[in-house]
C-alpha positions in Angstrom: 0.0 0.0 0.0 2.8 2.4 0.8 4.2 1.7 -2.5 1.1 2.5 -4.4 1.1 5.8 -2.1 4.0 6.7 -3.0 3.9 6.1 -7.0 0.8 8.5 -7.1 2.1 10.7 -5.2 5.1 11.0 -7.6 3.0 11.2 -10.5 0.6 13.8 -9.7 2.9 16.7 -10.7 2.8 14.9 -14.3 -0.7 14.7 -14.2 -1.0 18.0 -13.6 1.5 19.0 -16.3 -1.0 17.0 -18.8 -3.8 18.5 -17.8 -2.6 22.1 -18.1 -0.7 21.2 -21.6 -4.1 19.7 -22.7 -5.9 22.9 -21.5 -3.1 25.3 -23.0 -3.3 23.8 -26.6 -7.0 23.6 -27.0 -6.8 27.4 -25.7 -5.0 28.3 -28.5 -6.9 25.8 -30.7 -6.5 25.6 -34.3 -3.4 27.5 -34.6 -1.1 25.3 -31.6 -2.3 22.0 -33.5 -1.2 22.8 -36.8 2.4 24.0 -35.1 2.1 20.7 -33.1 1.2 18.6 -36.1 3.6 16.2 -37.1 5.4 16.8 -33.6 5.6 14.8 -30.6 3.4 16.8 -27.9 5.8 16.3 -25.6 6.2 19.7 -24.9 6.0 20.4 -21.3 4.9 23.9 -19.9 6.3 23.5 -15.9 8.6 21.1 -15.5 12.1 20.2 -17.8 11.6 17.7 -20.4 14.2 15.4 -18.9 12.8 16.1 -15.6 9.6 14.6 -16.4 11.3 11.1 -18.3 12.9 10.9 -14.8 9.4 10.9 -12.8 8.1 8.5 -15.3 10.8 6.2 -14.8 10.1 6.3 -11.2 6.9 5.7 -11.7 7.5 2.5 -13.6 9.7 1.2 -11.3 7.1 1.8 -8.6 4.6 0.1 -10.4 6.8 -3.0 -11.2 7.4 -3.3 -8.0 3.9 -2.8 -7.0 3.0 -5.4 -9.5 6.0 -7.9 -7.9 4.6 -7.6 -4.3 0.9 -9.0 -5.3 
């Protein structure tokens, strides 16, 4: 349980990121998606890109461990 705890903890400052990245390009609708089309949106508006591969990777590793521990 402490595991699981932990993993969403870590990931809710992605979550958020999504949500506000989400909510930024359909603000600036039709114009953001055809600058965005073709691209990975991978484009983050907090957080460093690489800072965000590392919190994902924790969260995998949480979640394989969660997995292990059933």
């Amino acid at each position: 349980m402490t595991i699981q705890i932990v993993r969403i903890t870590i990931n809710l400052p992605l979550k958020i990121e999504e949500a506000l990245t989400t909510d930024y390009l359909q603000r600036q609708g039709r114009h953001a998606r055809e600058l965005n089309e073709g691209q990975e949106t991978s484009r983050t508006l907090f957080f460093p890109h690489r800072i965000c591969l590392v919190i994902r990777g924790i969260v995998v590793v949480l979640e394989r461990m969660e997995n292990g521990l059933k």
